[in-house]
VMD Tcl script that draws the C-alpha trace (Angstrom):
set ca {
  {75.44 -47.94 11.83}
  {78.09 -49.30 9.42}
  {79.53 -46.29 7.16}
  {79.59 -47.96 4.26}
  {80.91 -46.74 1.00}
  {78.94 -45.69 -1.52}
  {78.46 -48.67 -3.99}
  {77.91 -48.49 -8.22}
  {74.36 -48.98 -7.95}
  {74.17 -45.88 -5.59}
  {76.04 -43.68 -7.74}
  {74.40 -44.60 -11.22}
  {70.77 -44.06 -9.51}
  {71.76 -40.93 -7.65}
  {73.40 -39.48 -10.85}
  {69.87 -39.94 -12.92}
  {68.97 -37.72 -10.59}
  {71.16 -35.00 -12.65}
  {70.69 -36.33 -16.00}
  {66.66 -35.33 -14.93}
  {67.53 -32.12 -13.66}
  {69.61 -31.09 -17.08}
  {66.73 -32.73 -19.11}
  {64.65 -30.45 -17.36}
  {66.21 -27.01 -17.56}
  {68.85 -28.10 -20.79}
  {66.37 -25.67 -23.21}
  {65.83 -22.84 -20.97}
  {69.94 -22.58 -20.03}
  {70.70 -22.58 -23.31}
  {68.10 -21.10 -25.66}
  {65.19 -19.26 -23.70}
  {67.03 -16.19 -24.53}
  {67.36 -17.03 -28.39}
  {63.33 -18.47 -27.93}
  {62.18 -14.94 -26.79}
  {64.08 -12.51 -28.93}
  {64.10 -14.14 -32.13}
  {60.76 -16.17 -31.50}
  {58.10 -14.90 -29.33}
  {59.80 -11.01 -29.75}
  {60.43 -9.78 -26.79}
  {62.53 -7.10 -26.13}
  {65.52 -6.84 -23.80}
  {64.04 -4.48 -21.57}
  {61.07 -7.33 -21.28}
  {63.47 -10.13 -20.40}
  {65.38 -7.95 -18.12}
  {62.02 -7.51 -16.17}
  {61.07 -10.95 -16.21}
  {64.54 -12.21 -15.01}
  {64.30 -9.89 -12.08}
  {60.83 -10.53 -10.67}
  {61.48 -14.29 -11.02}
  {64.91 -13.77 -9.24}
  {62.96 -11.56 -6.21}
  {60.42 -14.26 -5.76}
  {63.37 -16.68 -5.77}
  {64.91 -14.97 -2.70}
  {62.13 -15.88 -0.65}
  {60.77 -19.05 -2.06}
  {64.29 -21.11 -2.33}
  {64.94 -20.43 1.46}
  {61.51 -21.68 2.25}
  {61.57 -24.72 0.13}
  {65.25 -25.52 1.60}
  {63.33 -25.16 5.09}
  {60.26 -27.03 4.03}
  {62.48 -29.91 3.49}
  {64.36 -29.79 6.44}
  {60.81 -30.50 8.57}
  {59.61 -32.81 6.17}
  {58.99 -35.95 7.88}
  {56.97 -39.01 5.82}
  {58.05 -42.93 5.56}
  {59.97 -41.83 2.61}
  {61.93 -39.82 4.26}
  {62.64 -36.06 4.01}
  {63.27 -35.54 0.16}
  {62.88 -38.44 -1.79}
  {58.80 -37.80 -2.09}
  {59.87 -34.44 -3.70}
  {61.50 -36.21 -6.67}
  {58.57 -38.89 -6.97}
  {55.41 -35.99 -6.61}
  {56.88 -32.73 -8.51}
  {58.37 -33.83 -11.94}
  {55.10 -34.13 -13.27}
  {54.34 -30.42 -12.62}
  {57.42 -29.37 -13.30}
  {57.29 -30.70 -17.08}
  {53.91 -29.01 -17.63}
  {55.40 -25.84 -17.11}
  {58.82 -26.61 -19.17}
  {56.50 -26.83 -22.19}
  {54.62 -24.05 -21.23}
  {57.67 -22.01 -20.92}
  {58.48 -22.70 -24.68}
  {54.83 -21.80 -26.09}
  {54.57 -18.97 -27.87}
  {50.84 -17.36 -27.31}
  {48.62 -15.59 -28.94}
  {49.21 -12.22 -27.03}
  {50.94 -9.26 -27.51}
  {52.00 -6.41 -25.51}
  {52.17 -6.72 -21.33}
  {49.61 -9.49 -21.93}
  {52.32 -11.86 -23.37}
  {55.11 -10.65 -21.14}
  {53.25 -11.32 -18.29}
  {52.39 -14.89 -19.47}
  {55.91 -15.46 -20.10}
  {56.46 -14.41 -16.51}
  {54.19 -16.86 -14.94}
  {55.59 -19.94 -16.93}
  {59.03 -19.16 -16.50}
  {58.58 -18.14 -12.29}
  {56.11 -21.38 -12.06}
  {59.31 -23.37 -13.80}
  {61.51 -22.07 -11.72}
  {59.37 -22.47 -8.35}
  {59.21 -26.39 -8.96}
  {62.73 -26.81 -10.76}
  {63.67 -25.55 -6.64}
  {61.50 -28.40 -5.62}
  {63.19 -30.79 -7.29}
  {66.79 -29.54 -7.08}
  {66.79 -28.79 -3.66}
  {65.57 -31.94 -2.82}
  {67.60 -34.18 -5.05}
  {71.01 -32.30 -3.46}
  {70.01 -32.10 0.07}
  {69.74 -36.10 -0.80}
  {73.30 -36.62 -0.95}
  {74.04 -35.39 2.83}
  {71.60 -38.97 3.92}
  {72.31 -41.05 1.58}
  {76.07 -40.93 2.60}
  {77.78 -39.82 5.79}
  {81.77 -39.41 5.02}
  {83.33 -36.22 2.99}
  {85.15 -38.62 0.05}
  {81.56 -40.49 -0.94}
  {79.54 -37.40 -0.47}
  {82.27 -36.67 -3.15}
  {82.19 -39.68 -5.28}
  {78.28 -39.09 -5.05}
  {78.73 -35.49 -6.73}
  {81.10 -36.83 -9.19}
  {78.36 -39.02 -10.11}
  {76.26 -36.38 -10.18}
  {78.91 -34.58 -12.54}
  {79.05 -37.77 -14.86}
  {75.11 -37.18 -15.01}
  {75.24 -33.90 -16.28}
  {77.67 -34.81 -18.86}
  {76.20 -37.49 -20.30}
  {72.77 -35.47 -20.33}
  {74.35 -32.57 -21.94}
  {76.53 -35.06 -24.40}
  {73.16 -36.28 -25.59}
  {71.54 -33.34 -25.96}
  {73.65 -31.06 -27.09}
  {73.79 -33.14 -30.36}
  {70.03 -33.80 -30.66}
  {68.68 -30.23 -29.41}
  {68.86 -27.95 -32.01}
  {69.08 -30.48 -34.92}
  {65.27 -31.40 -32.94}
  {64.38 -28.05 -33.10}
  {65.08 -27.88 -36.43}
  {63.48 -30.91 -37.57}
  {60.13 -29.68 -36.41}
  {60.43 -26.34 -37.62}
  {59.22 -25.27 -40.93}
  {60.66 -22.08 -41.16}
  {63.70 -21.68 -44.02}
  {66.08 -18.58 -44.10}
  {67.27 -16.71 -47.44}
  {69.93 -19.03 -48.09}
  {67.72 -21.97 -47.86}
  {68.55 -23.86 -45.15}
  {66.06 -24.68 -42.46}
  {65.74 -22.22 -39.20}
  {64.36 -22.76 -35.86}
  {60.49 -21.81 -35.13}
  {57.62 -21.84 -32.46}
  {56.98 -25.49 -33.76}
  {60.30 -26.84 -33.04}
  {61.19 -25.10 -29.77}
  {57.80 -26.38 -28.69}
  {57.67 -29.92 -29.75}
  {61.61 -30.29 -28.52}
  {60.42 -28.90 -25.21}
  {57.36 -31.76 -24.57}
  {59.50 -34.73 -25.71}
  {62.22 -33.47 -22.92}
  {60.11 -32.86 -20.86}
  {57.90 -36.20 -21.02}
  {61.60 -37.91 -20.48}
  {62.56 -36.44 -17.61}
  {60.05 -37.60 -15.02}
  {60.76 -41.23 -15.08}
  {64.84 -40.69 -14.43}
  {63.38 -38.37 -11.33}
  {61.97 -41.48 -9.98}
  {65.02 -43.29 -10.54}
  {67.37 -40.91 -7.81}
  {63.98 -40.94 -5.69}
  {65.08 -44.62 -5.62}
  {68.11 -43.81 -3.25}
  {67.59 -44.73 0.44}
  {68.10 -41.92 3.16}
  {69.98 -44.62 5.29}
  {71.73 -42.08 7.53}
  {68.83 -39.68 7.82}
  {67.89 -40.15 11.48}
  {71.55 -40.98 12.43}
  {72.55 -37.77 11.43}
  {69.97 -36.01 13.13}
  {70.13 -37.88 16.42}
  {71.43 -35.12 18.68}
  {68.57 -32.52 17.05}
  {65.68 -34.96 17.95}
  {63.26 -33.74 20.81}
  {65.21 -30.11 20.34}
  {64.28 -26.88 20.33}
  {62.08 -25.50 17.00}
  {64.24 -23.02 15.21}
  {62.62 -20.35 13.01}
  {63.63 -20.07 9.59}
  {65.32 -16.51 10.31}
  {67.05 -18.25 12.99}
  {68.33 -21.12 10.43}
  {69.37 -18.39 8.29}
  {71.27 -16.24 10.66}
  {72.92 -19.73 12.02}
  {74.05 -20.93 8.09}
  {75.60 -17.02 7.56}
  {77.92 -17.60 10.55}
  {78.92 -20.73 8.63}
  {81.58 -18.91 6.62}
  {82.76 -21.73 4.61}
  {79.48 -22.60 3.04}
  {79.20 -18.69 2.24}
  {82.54 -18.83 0.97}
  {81.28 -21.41 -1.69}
  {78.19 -19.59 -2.64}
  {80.17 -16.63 -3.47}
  {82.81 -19.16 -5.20}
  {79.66 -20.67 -7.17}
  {77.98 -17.68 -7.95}
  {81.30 -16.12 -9.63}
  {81.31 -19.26 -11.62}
  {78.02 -19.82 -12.24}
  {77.77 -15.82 -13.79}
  {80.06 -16.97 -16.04}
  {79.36 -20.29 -17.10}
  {75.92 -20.25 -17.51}
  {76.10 -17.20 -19.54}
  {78.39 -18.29 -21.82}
  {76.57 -21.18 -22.26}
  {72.84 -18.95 -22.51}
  {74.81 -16.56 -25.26}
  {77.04 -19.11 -26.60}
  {74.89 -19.46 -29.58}
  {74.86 -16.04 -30.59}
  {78.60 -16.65 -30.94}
  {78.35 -19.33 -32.93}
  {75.37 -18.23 -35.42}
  {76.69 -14.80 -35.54}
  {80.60 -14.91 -34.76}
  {81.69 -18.03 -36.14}
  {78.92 -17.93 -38.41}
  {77.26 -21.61 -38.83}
  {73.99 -22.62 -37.05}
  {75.29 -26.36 -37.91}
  {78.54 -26.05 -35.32}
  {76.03 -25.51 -32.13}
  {75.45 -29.23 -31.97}
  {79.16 -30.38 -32.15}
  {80.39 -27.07 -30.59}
  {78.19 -28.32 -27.18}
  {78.86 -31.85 -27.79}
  {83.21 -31.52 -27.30}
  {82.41 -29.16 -24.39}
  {79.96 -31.82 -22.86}
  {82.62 -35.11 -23.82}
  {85.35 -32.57 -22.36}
  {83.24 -32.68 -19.05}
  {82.61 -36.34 -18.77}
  {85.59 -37.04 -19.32}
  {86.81 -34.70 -16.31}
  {84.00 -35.50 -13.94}
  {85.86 -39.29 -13.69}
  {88.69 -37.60 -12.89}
  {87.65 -35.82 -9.62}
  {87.15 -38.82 -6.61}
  {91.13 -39.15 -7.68}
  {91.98 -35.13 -7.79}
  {90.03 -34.31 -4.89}
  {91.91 -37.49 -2.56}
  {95.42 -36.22 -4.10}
  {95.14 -32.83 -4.54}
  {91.86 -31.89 -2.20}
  {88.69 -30.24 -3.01}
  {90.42 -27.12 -2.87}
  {92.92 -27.06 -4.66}
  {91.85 -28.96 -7.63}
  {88.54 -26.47 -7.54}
  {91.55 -23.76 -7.97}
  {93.30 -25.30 -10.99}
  {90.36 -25.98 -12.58}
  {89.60 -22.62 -12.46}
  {92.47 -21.28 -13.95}
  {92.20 -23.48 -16.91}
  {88.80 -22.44 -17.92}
  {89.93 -18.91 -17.45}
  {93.25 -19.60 -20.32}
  {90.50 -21.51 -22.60}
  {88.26 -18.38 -22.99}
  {90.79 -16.31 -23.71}
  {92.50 -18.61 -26.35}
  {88.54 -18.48 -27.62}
  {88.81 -15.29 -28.05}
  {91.27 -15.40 -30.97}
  {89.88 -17.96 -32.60}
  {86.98 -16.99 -34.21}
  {87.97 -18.36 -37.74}
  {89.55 -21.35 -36.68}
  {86.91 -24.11 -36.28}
  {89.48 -26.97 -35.59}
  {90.73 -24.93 -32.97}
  {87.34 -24.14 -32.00}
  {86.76 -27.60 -30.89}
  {89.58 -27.94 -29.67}
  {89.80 -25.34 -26.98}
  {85.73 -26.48 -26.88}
  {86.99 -29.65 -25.09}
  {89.51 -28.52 -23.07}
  {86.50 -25.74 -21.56}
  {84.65 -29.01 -20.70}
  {87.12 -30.92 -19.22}
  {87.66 -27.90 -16.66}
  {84.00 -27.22 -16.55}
  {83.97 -30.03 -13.65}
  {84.27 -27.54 -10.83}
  {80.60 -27.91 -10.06}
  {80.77 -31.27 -9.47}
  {83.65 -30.37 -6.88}
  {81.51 -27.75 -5.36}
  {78.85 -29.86 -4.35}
  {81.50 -31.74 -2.08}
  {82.75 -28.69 -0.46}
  {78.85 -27.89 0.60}
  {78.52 -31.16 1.72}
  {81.92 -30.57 4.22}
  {80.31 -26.94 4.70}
  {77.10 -28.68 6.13}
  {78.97 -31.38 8.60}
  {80.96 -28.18 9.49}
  {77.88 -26.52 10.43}
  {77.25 -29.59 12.57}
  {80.31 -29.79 14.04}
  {80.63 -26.12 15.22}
  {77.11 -25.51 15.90}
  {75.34 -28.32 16.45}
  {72.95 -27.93 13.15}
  {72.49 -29.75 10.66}
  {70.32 -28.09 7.77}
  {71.07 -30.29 4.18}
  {67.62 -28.50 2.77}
  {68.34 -24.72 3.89}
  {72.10 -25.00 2.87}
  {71.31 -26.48 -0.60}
  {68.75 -23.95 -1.03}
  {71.37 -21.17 -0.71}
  {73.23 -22.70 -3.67}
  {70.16 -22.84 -5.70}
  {69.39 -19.59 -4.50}
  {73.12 -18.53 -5.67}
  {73.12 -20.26 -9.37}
  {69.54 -18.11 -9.47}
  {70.70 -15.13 -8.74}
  {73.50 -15.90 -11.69}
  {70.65 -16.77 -13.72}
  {69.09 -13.37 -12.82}
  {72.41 -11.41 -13.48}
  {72.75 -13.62 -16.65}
  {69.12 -12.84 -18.55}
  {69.65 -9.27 -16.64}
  {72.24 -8.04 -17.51}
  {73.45 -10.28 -20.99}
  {70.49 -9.49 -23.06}
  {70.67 -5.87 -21.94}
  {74.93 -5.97 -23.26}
  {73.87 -8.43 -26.13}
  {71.31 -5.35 -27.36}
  {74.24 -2.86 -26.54}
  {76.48 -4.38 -28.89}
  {73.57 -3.36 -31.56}
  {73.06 -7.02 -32.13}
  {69.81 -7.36 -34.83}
  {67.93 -10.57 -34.37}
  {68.05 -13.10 -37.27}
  {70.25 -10.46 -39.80}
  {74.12 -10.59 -40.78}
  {75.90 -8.66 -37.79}
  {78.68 -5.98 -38.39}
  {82.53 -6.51 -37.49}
  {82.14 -4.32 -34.89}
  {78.51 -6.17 -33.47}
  {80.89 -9.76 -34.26}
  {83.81 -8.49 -31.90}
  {81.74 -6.84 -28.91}
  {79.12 -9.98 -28.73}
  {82.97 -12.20 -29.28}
  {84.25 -9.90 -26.16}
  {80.91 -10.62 -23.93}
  {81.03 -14.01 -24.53}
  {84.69 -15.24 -23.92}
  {86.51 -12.51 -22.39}
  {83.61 -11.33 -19.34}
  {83.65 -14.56 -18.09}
  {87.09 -15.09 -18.03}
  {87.39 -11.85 -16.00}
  {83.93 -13.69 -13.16}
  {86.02 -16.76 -13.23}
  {88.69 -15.09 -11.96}
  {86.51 -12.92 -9.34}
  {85.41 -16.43 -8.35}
  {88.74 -17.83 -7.39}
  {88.90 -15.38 -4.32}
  {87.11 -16.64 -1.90}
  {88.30 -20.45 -2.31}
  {91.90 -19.07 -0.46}
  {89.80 -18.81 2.02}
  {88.86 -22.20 2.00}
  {90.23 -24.39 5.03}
  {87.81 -27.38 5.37}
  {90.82 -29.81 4.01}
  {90.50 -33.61 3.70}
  {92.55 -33.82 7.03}
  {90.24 -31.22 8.69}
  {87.34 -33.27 7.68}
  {88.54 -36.52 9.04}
  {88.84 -34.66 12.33}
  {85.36 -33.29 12.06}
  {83.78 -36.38 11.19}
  {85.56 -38.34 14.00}
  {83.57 -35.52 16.86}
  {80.93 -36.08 14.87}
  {80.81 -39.79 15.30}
  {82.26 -39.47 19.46}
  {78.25 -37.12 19.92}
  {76.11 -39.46 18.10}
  {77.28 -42.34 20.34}
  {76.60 -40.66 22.97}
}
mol new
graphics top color blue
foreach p $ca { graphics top sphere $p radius 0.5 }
foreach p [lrange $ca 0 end-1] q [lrange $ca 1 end] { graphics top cylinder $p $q radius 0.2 }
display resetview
């Protein structure tokens, strides 16, 4: 079959696919840690535990649902009926996950437990599905590329939107009103914000469910009538694939410290900065900052490759957190280091491309080919971020003797200011490691894709 290019139609469907995904999990990145301290009360010690039992069950249930897909065989193909069956669920438990109960004590930790694991367990579905996609839908390295750049351009414009309608939702359904006034986000607004997200999100699922696996069973020609591998021997096969765990460990680095910059960022900005009012356009410049960068890598990564773009990138958001950091009174500047943090927050959408080359590598030098297993390690990866992230940050957030919803102290202001800009700067540059390591270039990939091609016409 004809490798054809990936064509505008394919990329503006398959990137719905991410504007879904951020619709989906856009609350619980960025304020299920505000929703359960200052709302539903828990205590850091609480969220620690619930972060770490979801992040156990993870370990197990990722690789499974990575392997589920991989055997899934219907005349849909192998994870398209993922994306058309599971949003539904999944935005049942979204709003669950932002009701606040009428329990108290281990009885309404544990409920929070079970909505957040159960939104977790089908947010896999769904995202393992809807990335494993990518690796059938397109068979050379640069449209897998352009694919995840559309993918990029779908988180931004997701995160553009609602970044500026979030919290000025929230607070339009929330009756609450601090001392000075001014209105303050409640149970009512986290909880009526959560159902109209999540009622949106299922009908852009079925859009990237729209996107034809038209290389599935080409790809997998040379596995067909082979032997049945066992999901510990998948696993042990994917670890000898030291590129893809070289960008797992790159990912994870990043993914510590982006996501939990983005989960704390408004503790910085209610209680650093001091104005509930600059969340909105505080996310907003960060989110224009990364669509604006996401069209930029199909050109970086053919001039520059994956790698080394993925590198600069890096070292830019590593100066703009630092800058950040001594610039607490300056909102101009605020926003203006804001956007240039977007604009190099595109190094996800380069990431997926190097997994893509990581699984075609995987073919190439073993003769496997597992899109669901290897996406599930990612997943897995960004979870186990997540884990370290509502771990670990709410357990330094209470260090800092942070109070919930009361004027902080200078010295509370400049350790939640140091967790927030200068602790991810330091993961970031942890993260870079393992990408000189990196040696799947674009001429390297031409070469693999040509064997590639020479088995399958065989």
């Amino acid at each position: 079959m004809e490798n054809k290019k990936a064509d505008a139609s394919l990329l503006v469907r398959y990137g719905f696919g991410e504007f879904a995904c951020q619709i989906s999990w856009y609350m619980i990145n960025s304020y299920l840690m505000i929703f359960y301290t200052d709302i539903v009360g828990l205590t850091a010690g609480a969220i620690s535990i619930i972060m770490l039992i979801a992040r156990v069950w993870d370990a197990l249930n990722d690789p499974m649902m990575g392997m589920l897909c991989d055997r899934t065989r219907t005349r849909w193909g192998k994870f398209r009926p993922y994306l058309m069956f599971t949003p539904p669920f999944l935005a049942i438990f979204n709003i669950l996950t932002f009701t606040v109960f009428p329990l108290e004590g281990a009885a309404k930790v544990f409920v929070c437990l079970i909505c957040y694991v159960g939104a977790g367990m089908l947010y896999t579905v769904v995202g393992t599905a809807y990335f494993s996609l990518v690796n059938v839908v397109a068979k050379d390295s640069q449209s897998k590329q352009n694919l995840s750049a559309a993918r990029n351009v779908g988180n931004s414009v997701a995160n553009i939107l609602l970044s500026a309608i979030c919290m000025p939702l929230i607070l339009k359904f929330s009756s609450a009103v601090g001392a000075d006034g001014t209105a303050v986000p409640d149970a009512r607004g986290y909880f009526m914000v959560a159902v109209i997200f999540s009622v949106a999100m299922i009908p852009t699922f079925w859009i990237a469910a729209s996107c034809k696996e038209t290389y599935g069973s080409i790809l997998h020609k040379t596995e067909e009538g082979g032997e049945k591998r066992s999901i510990l021997d998948s696993i042990k096969t994917l670890l000898k694939n030291d590129q893809l765990v070289l960008i797992i460990l790159n990912t994870l680095g990043g993914t510590i410290a982006i996501m939990g910059r983005m989960t704390l960022l408004s503790f910085y900005v209610i209680y650093v900065v001091g104005s509930y009012t600059l969340i909105a356009p505080i996310y907003l410049v960060i989110s224009v900052g990364t669509l604006l960068g996401s069209f930029l890598i199909p050109m970086a990564t053919r001039r520059l490759g994956k790698k080394n773009y993925m590198i600069l990138l890096n070292l830019v958001m590593i100066t703009t957190f630092v800058l950040m950091y001594f610039s607490t009174q300056n909102t101009v500047l605020i926003m203006v280091i804001s956007f240039v943090t977007g604009l190099s927050n595109t190094g996800q959408g380069v990431s997926y491309g190097m997994i893509s080359d990581s699984i075609d590598y995987c073919d190439y030098k073993y003769g496997i080919r597992e899109e669901g297993l290897s996406s599930s390690f990612l997943t897995l990866g960004v979870k186990f971020a997540t884990a370290v992230i509502g771990t670990c940050g709410v357990l330094f957030l209470d260090k800092t003797g942070y109070v919930p919803n009361q004027i902080q102290t200078p010295e509370v202001q400049q350790s939640i200011n140091f967790l927030i800009n200068i602790v991810p700067a330091i993961c970031v540059g942890v993260a870079l490691i393992p990408l000189f390591f990196f040696k799947l270039s674009n001429e390297k990939m031409a070469e693999i894709s040509a064997v590639l091609e020479e088995r399958r016409s065989k």
